[in-house]
N, C-alpha and C positions, 0 to 999 in steps of 0.2 A: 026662592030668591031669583030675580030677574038682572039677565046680563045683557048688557046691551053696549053699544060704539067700541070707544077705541080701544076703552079699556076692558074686555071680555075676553081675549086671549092672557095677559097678565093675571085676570081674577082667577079663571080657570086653571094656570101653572100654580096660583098658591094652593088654591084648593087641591088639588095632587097633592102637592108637595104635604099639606099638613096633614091627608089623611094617612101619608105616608109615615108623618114625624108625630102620630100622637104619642103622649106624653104617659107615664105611668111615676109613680115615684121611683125615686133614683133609687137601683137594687145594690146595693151598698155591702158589699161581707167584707169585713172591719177587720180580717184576718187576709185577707190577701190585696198586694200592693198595687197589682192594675187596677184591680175594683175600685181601690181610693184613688188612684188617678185619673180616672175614668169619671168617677163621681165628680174630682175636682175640676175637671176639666168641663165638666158642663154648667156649674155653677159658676166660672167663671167667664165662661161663655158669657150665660145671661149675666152677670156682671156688666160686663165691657157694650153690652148691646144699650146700655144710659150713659155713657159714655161718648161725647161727640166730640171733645177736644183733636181727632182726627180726622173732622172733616174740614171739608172747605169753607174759610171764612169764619173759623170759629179760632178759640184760644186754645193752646195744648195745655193741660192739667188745669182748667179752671172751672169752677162750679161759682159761676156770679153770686149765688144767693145763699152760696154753703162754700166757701172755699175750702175750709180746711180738709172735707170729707175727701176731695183731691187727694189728701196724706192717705187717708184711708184704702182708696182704690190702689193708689202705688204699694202702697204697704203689703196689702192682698196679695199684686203683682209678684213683690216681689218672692215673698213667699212662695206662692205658685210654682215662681220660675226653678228657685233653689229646691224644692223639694220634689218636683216631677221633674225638671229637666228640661220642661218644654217652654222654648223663647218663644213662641207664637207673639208675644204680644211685648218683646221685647225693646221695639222700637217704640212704642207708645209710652212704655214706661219710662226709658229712657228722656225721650225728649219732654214727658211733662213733668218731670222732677229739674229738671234742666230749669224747665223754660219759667220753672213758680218761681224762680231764685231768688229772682231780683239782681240791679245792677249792682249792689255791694255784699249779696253772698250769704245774707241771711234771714232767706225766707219772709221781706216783707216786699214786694212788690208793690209798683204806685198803683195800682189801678185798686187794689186792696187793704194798704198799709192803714188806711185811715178809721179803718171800724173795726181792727182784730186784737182780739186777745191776747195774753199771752199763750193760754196753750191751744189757741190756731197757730200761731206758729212754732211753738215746740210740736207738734204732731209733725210738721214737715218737717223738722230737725231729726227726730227719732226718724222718718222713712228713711232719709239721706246718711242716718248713722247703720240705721239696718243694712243700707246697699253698700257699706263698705266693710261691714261687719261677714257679708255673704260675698265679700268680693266681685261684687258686679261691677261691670268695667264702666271704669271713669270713661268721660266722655273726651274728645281730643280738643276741643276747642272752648271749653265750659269750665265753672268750677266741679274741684273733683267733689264727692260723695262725703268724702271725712273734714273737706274743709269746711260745706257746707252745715253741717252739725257745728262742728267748731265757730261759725259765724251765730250759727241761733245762739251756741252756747254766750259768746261772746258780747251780745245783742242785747241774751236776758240777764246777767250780771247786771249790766248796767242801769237795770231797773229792779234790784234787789231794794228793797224799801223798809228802811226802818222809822221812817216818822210816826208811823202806826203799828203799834207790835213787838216795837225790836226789830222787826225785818219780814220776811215774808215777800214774795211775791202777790202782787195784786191779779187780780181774772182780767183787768181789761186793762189799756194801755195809756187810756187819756179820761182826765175830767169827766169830759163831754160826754162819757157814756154814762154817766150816773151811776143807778148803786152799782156797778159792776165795777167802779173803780176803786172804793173802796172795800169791797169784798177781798180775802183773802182765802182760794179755795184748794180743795187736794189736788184736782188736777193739773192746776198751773205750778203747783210747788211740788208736789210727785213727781211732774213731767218732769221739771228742772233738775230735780235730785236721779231719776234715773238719766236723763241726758250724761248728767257729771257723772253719773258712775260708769259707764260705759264709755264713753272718752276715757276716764283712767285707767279702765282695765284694754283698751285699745291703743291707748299713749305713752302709758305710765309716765305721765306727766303731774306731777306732784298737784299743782294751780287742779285740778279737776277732783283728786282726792279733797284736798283742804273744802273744796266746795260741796262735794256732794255729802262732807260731814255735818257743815254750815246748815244746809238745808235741811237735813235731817234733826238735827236736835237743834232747831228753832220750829219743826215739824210735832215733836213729840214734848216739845212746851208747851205748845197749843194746844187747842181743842182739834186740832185735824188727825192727829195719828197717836193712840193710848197704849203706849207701848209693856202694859201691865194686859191689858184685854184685847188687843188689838184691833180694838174699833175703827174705820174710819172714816170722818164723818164731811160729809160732801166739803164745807164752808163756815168762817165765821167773819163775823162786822168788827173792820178796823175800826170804825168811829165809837164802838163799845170794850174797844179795848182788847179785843179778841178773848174776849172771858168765856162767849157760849161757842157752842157748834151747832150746824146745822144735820142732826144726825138722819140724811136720809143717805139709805146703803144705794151705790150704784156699781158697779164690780169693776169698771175699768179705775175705780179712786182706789181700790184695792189693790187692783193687780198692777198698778204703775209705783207705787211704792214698795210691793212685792219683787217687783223686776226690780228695781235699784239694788233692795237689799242681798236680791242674789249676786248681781253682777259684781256689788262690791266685796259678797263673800268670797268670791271665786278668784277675783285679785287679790284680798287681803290676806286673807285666810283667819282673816280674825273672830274669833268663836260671837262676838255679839251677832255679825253681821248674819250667820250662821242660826241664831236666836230668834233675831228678826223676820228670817226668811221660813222659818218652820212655824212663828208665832202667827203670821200674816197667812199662807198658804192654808195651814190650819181654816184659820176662820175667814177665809174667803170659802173655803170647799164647804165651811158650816153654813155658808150663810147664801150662795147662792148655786148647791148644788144638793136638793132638799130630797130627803132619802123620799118621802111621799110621790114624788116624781121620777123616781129611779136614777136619782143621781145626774138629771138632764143638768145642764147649765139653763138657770129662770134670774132673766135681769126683772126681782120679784118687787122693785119699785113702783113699777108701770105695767109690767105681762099680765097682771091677773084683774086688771080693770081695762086692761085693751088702750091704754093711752099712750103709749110710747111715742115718741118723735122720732124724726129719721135719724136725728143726733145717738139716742138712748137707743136706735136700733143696731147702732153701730157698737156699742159697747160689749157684748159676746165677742164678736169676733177680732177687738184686742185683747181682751181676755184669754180668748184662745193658742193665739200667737204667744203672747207672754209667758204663759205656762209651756206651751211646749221648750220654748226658749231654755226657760227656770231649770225646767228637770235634764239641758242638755248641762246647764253651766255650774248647777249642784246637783248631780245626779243620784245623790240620796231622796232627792223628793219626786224622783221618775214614779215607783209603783203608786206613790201617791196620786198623781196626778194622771198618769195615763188611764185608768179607767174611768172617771170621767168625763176626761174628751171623748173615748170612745162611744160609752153612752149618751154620749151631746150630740157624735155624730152620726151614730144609726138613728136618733130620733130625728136631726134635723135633712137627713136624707128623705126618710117620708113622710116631711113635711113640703116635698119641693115635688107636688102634683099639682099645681095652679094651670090656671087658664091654658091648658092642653099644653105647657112646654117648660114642664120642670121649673116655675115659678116655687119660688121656696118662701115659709113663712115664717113667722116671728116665733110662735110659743111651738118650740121644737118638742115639749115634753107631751105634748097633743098626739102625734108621731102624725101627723095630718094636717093639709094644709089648711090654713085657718082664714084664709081671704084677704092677708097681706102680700101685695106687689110692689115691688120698689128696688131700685139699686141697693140700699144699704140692707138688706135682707140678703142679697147675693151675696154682696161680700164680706158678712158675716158667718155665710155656709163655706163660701169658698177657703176661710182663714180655716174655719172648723177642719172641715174635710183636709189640708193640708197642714195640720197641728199633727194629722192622722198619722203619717207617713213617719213621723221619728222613729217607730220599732222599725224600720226597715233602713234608715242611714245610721241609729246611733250607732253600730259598728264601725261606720265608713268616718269617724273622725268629722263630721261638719259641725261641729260648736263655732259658733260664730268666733270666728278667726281675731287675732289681734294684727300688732303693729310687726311681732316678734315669729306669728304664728301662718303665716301667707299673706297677710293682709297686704295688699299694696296700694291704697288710694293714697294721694297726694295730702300730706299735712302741710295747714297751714294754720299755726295757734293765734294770729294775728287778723285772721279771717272775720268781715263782719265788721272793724273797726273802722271810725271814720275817715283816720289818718292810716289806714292800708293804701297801698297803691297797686294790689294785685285785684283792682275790679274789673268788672267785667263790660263790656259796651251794650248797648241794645240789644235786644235777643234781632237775631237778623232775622228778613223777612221769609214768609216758609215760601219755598218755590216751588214750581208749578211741577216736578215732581215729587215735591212732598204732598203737593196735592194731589196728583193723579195717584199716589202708594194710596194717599188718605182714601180716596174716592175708593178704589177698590178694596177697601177693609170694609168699610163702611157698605157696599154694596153686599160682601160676605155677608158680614153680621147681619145689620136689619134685615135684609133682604129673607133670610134664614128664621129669625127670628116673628117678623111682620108674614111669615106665612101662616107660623105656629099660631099668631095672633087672631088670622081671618078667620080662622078655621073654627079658633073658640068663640069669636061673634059672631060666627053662621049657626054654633052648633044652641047658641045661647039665645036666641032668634033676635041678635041688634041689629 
């Protein structure tokens, strides 16, 4: 390789640098709690390193051509933060949950609102119910964390649809997107129904109960949730009356009406809910934790033809958050579940050997990296690795907190409405020390990162 002008001292420092940082899989012992912090802590590293909402000139929490996965990053974060303790990246998270808001509170923003779904924006509703559920501090000039859930919730009511169905929620939000608007799927009415159960186990506000009943047995009329087998199946066509489903398994349709059904065990106390939550867990662990593979978590839609999309790569790693959740808030289904995760996460540790720098890959049950690079790969290791950590707090009491339980974010059930008058103004402009902070993240990261990079095209001869 020939170095030449200005840039031959810069080429030189990476190259140090990376033969200093090469990479080996992450050495991961699933019994001790710095190892899994350690581990987490590097996955989310490479994380945040696709991540540019903190540079200069750019948007905080926005992915133009994927908004919602924004939720997904945050969500990671916040995770992260509550279960290692480490804010490193606490200003980021902060300010791009803030800044998706929007001026009335509920997660539809103009630069966005015009081509999203409903559940793009319930994902950013559950991240904002999570960060008040772990009590991460409201922000002082913003809406808080629990209002903003309350605004999504409030948002999606309003487009609860019975012309088709009886009711249901629609996937997508207007006409103009075609079939997706008359599609009627689990994720958009799961989302909705665990959003409401978790508001009423954080409110006890009756309007959230009534609703996450609603959604549920108009869920289990359909073809989306079989509450005798507990299938459930992606989707079905309002324009046919919703008679069929679309039964292809994807684990986060699973495990989002699994979270509801726990959350509402846990407030209710009432033995269905209790049914629900063992009937679902059940055969989620059947169905995408396949003994042939040692029990790994395989999103087995897409993994074993190699076609997954960044969306479908994203789905392990709510999966995995959710369950750890489940077994903190009915802890009868802990031993169930925790080994599992643990075996999801020693596989998906040695699968993060990619291009010299802990690059992690999609079929974790490989225990080896498989030539997937991307953000939503991180922060599907990252969620994993940090699902890890509950045998080391459940002692310390952090079930995510309510209204009665520590919880202190600001309520506001009026949130999100047209005629509220607690909106908010422009997001104000970032100033030039928010950019000089940004600058110097971003010089960390890449910087760190773009070494490890060189190093695997020097060694790859590009």
């Amino acid at each position: 390789m020939q170095i030449s002008g200005t840039s031959s001292l810069c080429a030189v420092i990476l190259y140090a640098l990376a033969l200093v940082s090469q990479a080996h899989a992450i050495n991961l012992d699933i019994k001790d709690e710095q190892s899994i912090k350690d581990a987490a802590a590097t996955a989310t590293y490479g994380m945040m390193v696709w991540y540019h909402g903190n540079e200069t000139g750019q948007i905080p929490g926005a992915f133009p051509d994927k908004w919602w996965e924004g939720s997904a990053l945050f969500y990671a974060l916040l995770n992260y933060w509550h279960f290692t303790g480490d804010d490193t990246y606490n200003d980021e998270l902060s300010v791009g949950l803030e800044w998706q808001s929007g001026t009335n509170g509920d997660y539809l923003p103009n630069n966005y609102s015009h081509f999203l779904g409903n559940d793009d924006q319930m994902f950013w509703g559950l991240a904002a119910m999570t960060a008040a559920e772990l009590k991460f501090p409201d922000v002082s000039d913003g809406f808080s964390w629990l209002s903003l859930a309350q605004g999504v919730f409030n948002s999606q009511k309003g487009r609860w649809d019975t012309t088709m169905c009886g009711g249901g929620m629609r996937w997508q939000m207007f006409p103009y997107q075609g079939g997706g608007y008359t599609m009627k799927n689990a994720i958009s009415n799961g989302g909705f129904f665990q959003l409401a159960a978790r508001l009423a186990r954080y409110t006890e506000n009756q309007e959230y109960v009534t609703w996450a009943n609603k959604v549920w047995d108009w869920s289990i009329n359909s073809p989306l949730v079989n509450n005798q087998t507990w299938l459930v199946q992606d989707s079905t066509e309002g324009t046919d009356g919703c008679i069929n489903g679309a039964n292809i398994p994807w684990s986060y349709n699973y495990g989002t009406y699994l979270m509801g059904a726990a959350y509402m065990y846990n407030y209710t106390g009432d033995p269905q809910w209790l049914e629900a939550t063992n009937g679902l867990l059940n055969k989620t662990l059947q169905t995408f934790f396949l003994k042939e593979n040692g029990y790994v978590m395989e999103e087995i839609t897409c993994e074993p033809q190699e076609i997954c999309n960044n969306n479908e790569v994203l789905f392990k790693g709510l999966l995995s958050t959710w369950l750890s959740y489940i077994a903190l808030v009915v802890p009868s289904t802990y031993d169930q579940i925790m080994p599992k995760l643990q075996a999801s996460a020693v596989a998906a540790a040695q699968s993060c050997t990619g291009n010299n720098n802990n690059t992690c890959g999609v079929r974790w049950y490989q225990s080896k990296w498989d030539g997937w690079t991307g953000m939503e790969e991180q922060i599907s290791v990252s969620q994993v690795f940090s699902a890890n950590l509950l045998p080391f707090v459940q002692s310390k009491a952090v079930a995510p907190v309510t209204s009665k339980t520590g919880g202190n974010s600001t309520s506001d059930p009026n949130a999100g409405l047209d005629n509220n008058n607690n909106k908010k103004s422009a997001p104000k402009p970032i100033t030039g020390g928010d950019k000089a902070g940004a600058a110097i993240m971003t010089v960390l990261l890449v910087g760190g990162w773009g070494a490890l990079m060189a190093f695997a095209l020097m060694g790859s001869g590009a």
